[in-house]
Each structure stands twice: as structure tokens, then as C-alpha cells.
N, C-alpha and C positions, 0 to 999 in steps of 0.2 A: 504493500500500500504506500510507503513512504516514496520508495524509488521512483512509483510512478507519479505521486504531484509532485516531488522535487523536479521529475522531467517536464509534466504540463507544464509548470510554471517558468524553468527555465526557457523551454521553447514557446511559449505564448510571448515572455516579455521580446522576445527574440522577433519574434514575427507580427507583432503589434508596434505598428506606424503611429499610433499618438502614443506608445511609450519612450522614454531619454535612453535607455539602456542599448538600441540598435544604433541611434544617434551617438553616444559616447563611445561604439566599438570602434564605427565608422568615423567619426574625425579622431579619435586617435591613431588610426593604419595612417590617415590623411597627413596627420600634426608629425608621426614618425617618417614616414616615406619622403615627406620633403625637406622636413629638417637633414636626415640623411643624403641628401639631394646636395643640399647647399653646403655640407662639409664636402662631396665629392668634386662639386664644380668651384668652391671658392674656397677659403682659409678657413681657419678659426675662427674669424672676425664673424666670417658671416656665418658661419654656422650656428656661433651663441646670440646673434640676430633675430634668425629663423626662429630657433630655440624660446625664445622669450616672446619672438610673437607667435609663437600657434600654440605651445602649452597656457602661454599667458591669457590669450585670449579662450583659450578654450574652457580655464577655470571660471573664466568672467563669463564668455559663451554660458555653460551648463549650468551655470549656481546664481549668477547675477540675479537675476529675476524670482526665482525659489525663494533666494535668502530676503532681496529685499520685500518683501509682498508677507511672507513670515514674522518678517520685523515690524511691521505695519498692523498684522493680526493681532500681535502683542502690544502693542500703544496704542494707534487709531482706533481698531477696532472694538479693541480693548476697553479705552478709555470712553467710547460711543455707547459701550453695550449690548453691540449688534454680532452677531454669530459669523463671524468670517466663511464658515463651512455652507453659507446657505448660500444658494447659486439663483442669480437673480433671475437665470433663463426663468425661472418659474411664475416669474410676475410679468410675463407677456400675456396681453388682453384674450389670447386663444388659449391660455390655460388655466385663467381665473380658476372656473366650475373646477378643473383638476385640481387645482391648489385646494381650494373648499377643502376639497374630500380626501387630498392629504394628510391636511392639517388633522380632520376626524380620527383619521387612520394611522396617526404618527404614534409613536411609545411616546408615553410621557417624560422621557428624560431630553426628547427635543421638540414637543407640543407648543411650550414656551418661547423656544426662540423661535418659532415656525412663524407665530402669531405677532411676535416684536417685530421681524423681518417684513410680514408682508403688510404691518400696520400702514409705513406711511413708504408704498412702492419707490417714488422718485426719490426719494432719500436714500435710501436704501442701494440704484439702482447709482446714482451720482456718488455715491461712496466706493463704491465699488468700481468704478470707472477712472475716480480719481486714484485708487488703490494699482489699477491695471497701468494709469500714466506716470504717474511716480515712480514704479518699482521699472518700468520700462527705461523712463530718463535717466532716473541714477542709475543703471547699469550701463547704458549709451556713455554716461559719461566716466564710470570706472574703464570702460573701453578706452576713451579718450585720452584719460589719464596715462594710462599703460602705453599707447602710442606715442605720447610726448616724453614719456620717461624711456622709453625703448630705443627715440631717433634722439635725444641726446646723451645715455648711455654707450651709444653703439659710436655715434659720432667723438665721443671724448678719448673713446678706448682707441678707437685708431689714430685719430692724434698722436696717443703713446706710441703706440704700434710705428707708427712713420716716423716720429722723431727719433725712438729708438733705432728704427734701419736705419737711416740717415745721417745719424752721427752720438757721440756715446754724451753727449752734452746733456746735461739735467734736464728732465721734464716741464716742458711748456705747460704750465695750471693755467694760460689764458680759458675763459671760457666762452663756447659758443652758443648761441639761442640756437633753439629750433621751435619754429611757432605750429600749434596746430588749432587749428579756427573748431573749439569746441561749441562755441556758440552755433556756429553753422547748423553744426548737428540739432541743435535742440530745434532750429527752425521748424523741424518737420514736426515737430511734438507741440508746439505752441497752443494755446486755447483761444479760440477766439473768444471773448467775453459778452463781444456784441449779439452773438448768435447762440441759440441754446444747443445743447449739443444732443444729437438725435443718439439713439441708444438701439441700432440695428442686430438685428439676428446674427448678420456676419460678425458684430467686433466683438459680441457677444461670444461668440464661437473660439472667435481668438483670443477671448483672455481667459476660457478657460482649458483650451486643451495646450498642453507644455509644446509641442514640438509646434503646435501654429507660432506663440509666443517666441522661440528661435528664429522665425521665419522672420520674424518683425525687425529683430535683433540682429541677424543675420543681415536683411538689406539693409540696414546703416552702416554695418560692419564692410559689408561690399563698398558702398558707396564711399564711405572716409580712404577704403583702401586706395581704390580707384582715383580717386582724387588726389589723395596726399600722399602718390607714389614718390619715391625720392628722386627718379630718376627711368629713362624708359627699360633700363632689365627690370627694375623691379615691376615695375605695371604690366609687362607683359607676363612675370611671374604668377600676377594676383590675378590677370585675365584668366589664365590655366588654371589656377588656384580654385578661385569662387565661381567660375562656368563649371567647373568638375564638382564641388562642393552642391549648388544648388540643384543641379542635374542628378545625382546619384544621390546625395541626403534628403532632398526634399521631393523628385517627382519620379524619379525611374523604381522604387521601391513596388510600388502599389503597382503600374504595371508588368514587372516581372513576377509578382506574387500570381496574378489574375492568369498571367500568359501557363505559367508551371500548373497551377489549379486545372485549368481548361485542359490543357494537356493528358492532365491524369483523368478527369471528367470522360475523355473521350476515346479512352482506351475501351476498346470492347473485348480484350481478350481477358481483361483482368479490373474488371468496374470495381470503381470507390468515389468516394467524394471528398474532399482533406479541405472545406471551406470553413468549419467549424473552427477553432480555438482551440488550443492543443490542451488546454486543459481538461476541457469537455470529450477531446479524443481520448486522452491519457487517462482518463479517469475509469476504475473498476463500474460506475453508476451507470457507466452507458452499456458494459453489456447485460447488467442486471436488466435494464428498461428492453434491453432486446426481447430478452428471456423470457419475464414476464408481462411482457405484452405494454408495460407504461410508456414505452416511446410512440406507438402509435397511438393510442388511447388520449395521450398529454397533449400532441401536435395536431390532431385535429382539433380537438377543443379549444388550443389560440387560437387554430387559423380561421377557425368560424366568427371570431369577434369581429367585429369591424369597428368602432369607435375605441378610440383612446381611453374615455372612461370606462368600456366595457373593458379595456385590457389593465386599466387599472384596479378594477373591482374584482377581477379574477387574482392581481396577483395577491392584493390583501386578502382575500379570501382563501387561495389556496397557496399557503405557503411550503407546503411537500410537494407541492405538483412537480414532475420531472423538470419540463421546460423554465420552469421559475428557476429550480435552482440550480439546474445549468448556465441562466442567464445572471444570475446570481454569482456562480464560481468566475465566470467569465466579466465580470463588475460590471456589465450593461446594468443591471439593479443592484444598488448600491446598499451595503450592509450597513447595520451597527453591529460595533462589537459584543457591548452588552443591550439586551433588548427583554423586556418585562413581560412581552407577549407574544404567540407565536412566529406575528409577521414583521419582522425585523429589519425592515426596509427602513433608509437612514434617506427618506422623506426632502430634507434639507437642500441634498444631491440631487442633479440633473437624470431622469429618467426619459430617454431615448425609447421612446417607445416601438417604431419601427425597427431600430434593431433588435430589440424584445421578440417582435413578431416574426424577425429574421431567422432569430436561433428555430423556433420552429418549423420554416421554410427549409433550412438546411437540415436539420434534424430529419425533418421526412425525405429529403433530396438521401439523405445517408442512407436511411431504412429503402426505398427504391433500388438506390444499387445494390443493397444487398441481396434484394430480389433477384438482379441481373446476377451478382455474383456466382448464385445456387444454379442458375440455368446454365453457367458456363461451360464450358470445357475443361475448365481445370479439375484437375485429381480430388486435390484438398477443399470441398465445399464449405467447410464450418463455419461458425460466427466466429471462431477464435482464429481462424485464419485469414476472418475476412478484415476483423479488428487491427490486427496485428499489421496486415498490408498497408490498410489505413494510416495506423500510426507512424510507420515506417516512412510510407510516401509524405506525409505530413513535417516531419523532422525533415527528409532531404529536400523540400520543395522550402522550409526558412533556413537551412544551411545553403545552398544553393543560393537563392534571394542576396542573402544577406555576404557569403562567400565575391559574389559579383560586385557590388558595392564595395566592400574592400579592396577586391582587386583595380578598381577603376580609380578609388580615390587614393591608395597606398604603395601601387605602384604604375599604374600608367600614366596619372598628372604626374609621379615624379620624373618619371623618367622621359618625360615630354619635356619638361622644364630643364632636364640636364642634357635631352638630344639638342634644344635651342641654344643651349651655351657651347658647346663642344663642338657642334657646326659653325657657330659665328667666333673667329678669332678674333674680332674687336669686344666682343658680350663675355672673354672670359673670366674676365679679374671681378672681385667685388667693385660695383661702381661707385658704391658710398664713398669707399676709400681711396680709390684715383680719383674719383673729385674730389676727396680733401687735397688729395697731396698738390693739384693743381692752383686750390686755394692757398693755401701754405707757400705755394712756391711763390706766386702770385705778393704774395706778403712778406717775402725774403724771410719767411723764417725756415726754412731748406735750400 
């Protein structure tokens, strides 16, 4: 039993596009493959350059926005007395009646805050908005920070570096500026005060799922790079750089998962279905529900609901049902940890109801090809061999996935960015530091 949720779990966060965990495998191959890149094509100098900008940025990348939004839970929200945990998607005018019958149906250990939260909506909804632009800003500008301390760090040290070549004479402490227009950045964060600020489905989306809020982070990060290259190797670095980064961390995932899915879909010698959640695969619960009959029994009775309250009132209501608490292990329905009464649902949290209704679309998509499976040709007809293929193709199709994406960002941007220096004999020195030496000569001091 353990082996097998240690592995759902390992392979779900694996193959789950709004989890950090695929995103942090993938820009670190990315942050190593070309830091190693830039000790092969330049010195030392620029190696501990690299160095400082992709791990550097990659702490403030991952954590920035976590921490400070965290920090903000604890004062602001804190000091307001409104439930940071409560998600405002729920006070859109199409889920009013929903909310009602939440709130009815909540444990009473978050009844309270359900009833504070949706007392005074725009309050509530402008709190959380200024939470999303704050915790965004200051992390744009710990970025900021880090670039300015990065290009006159790297700038001072080769100073050393060149005066040291050049002759054994004590080190020049003059110091150089290097400006970086942090204000620019906030430009694009600005409020307008004149205008109220609309509170759309989309920004809603974005502040709360993690890897949208990267994306956010992410084009600023692009943009400062692009702009305040130091020189044109670097910009064409950061063009391979963040075209591979955005390309493979943010949009080729989800269609290589669909492409490998359909693939196995459409094998007919050997039918399965791997669309499911590797947890809900891995899991002993699903061949019990084969066995005795609860998966088809469960997946019909979603897929007859048609309105949102009706797929609400079943889940309060039946909280053993298979599909609930597969959508449940799977956190489409979101738990308390402790709950005073059967239906444990953490109310507060965003409930996705379509994908609710999905797990049971897939669910019976599974049961089908089992069907298919027993008609086949194969030797082995069992559930246990049908489960097991299942699982199997399931794991290589997010090893696979997620395998591609490392390869593309850990060693084929790098080794783009080192065929470009290695072909061009004017691009192969660090160029930071021939244009200092150029300045420095320029100023008789070499």
C-alpha cells in the first residue's frame, strides 16, 4: 500500500502542469546546462556570472511570490481578520446560490470564516488582489535587485581580473555604476486610481494557480533580460535562453502529454486509457471499484447531473462515493485535514466542478477499454494485467513528457548557445570583460 501512493504521488506531482515540482526539475537541467555552457565557452568570470544569474534568479523565480503572499497572510490578512485560505473565485455572481449552500454544508471549524469572507464581497475580493500585486512587485523587484548587484559584482571582479593580467600593481578600488531602470519594471504593475479595477475570471485564475503566477514573473524577467543585455552575446544568449525556457516550461508540456495519451488511446492491440492522475491509477481503490462493481455504479450517477448545484449536493451528500474520493485524492475537491463531519470538503477552496465531472468521464473512458482489453488478443486478459499496463504506460508517458523538456532546456539551449560562440571567433571571449578592458585602456589605466 505505501509503495504504491509514494509512487501516485511522486508521478502525479510529476505530470501535473499547475504543480512547481516539474517546473523546478526543468529550470534547474536549464540553470545547470548553461551555466556549464558559459564555463566551456568563457573563463571563470563568466561562469560565476551565469552562476548567480540562473540559480539566483531561480530562488527568487520559485519562492518570491510563495514567500511574499505568506508574509502578507500573516500581517495583512492577519491583522484584517479575513481567512487568507478563502478563494474569492467563489464570490462570482454565477456562484452566489453555490456559495449559499456551501456555506450550509461547510464543518464548522470554517463556517465562520466562510460567512466573514463573503460578508462584504468587494472587500474581500480588492484584498486579495492587492495581496496578488504586492507579492508580484516585490518579487519583480528582489529580481531587480539581484541584476544590479550581479552586473556590478561581475563588473568589479574583472577589473581585478584585468588589472591583475596586466600588471602586478595594487588593485584599482575605483568604482563603477551600473544602472538598472527598476522603476521601469514596476511601470507595468502600476494602478491606475482613476479607474476601478475590474476583477476578471482570467487574473483570477492567475493569482491562484503557482505556475500561471511564474508566467507573470517570468515575462518581466524576459523583458529586463532583453533589454538590459550588457552587450549583443549576451542578448543573443537570453534570446536562446527564454525562447527555450517559455517554449518547453510553459506551453510544449500539455501538448506532449495529450500527443503520448492519444497514442496509447489508440492502440488497439493493447487498449488502456493513462488520462487519469497517477494517483487515482496507483491507487489499490480502483481495482476494488472494478471488482465490485463501484466504478461503474459511481460514474454514471455524476455523469447524469447536469447543474453545478446538483454536482454539489451529491458531493456533500455522498462522501464515500468512488468518484468523490478519487477527485478528492486527486485535490480537484479540496480536503480539511481535520473535519467534524462526514463531508470534509475545505468549502473555502476553489471547486472546479467540470473537472469533478471529468474524473468520471475518464473513469468510465478507463472501464471501456477494459472492455476492449478482455476482447483482445492478448494471452493475459485480467484486471491485474490490465491495471498494471495502465500504470506502467502512465509512468513512461510523464517520464517521457517531462524527460523531453529537460532535454530541450538542459542541453540543447546549451549547447546552441556554445555552437554560437565556437563558430563566431569575434563572440568568443567574455564580452563584459573586453569591454572593460577597452574602457580601462580608454582611461590609461592599462
Amino acid at each position: 500500500m505505501i509503495p504504491a501512493i509514494t509512487a501516485g504521488n511522486i508521478y502525479s506531482r510529476l505530470g501535473n502542469n499547475n504543480s512547481l515540482v516539474p517546473m523546478a526539475i526543468k529550470d534547474i537541467a536549464n540553470s545547470t546546462g548553461l551555466t556549464l555552457g558559459s564555463y566551456i565557452t568563457g573563463d571563470g568570470l563568466e561562469g560565476k556570472d551565469r552562476f548567480l544569474d540562473e540559480f539566483g534568479t531561480q530562488a527568487i523565480w520559485l519562492f518570491g511570490i510563495p514567500v511574499y503572499k505568506k508574509l502578507m497572510d500573516f500581517t495583512m490578512y492577519k491583522a484584517l481578520k479575513i481567512d487568507p485560505d478563502f478563494d474569492v473565485r467563489n464570490l462570482s455572481q454565477k456562484r452566489s446560490n453555490l456559495l449559499k449552500k456551501s456555506i450550509e454544508y461547510a464543518d464548522a471549524s470554517i463556517k465562520e470564516s466562510l460567512l466573514k469572507a463573503s460578508k462584504n464581497p468587494k472587500y474581500t475580493k480588492n484584498l486579495a488582489m492587492t495581496k496578488f500585486i504586492i507579492s508580484t512587485a516585490l518579487t519583480i523587484a528582489s529580481y531587480a535587485g539581484l541584476t544590479k548587484y550581479r552586473h556590478y559584482k561581475t563588473k568589479k571582479d574583472a577589473e581585478k581580473e584585468i588589472l591583475a593580467e596586466m600588471s602586478n600593481k595594487k588593485n584599482n578600488q575605483n568604482k563603477f555604476t551600473y544602472t538598472t531602470p527598476i522603476a521601469s519594471t514596476f511601470d507595468k504593475f502600476k494602478l491606475n486610481n482613476n479607474k476601478q479595477t475590474t476583477f476578471t475570471g482570467s487574473i483570477q485564475d492567475f493569482m491562484y494557480n503557482p505556475v500561471k503566477n511564474l508566467m507573470i514573473l517570468d515575462g518581466s524577467i524576459t523583458a529586463e533580460r532583453l533589454a538590459e543585455s550588457r552587450n549583443k552575446q549576451e542578448l543573443l544568449g537570453y534570446t536562446i535562453k527564454e525562447g527555450s525556457v517559455w517554449l518547453f516550461m510553459y506551453f510544449a508540456s500539455k501538448p506532449i502529454q495529450k500527443f503520448l495519451e492519444n497514442a496509447v488511446e489508440n492502440n488497439k492491440k493493447k487498449p488502456a486509457s493513462i488520462d487519469l492522475d497517477a494517483r487515482v491509477i496507483e491507487s489499490d481503490e480502483l481495482k476494488e471499484a472494478f471488482l465490485n462493481n463501484k466504478l461503474k455504479t459511481s460514474t454514471q450517477k455524476v455523469l447524469k447531473l447536469e447543474s453545478y448545484m446538483e454536482l454539489l449536493d451529491f458531493i456533500h451528500n455522498n462522501p464515500d462515493d468512488f468518484v468523490v474520493k478519487m477527485a478528492k485524492k486527486s485535490d480537484i475537491i479540496p480536503v480539511l485535514k481535520k473535519a467534524n463531519q462526514p463531508d470534509d470538503v475545505d468549502y473555502r477552496k476553489y471547486i472546479d466542478f467540470e473537472e469533478f465531472k471529468g474524473i468520471a468521464r475518464k473513469l468510465d473512458k478507463l472501464l471501456n477499454k477494459f472492455e476492449e482489453f478482455k476482447k483482445s488478443d492478448l494471452e493475459n486478459k485480467t484486471l491485474d494485467a490490465f491495471l498494471n499496463n495502465v500504470k506502467k504506460l502512465k509512468r513512461r508517458s510523464i517520464l517521457k513528457n517531462i524527460g523531453a523538456c529537460i532535454g530541450a532546456l538542459g542541453i540543447l539551449a546549451p549547447a546552441l548557445m556554445v555552437a554560437f560562440r565556437k563558430f563566431d571567433k569575434d563572440n568568443n571571449a567574455f564580452q563584459v570583460k573586453e569591454d572593460l578592458k577597452k574602457e580601462l585602456q580608454a582611461k590609461g589605466k592599462i
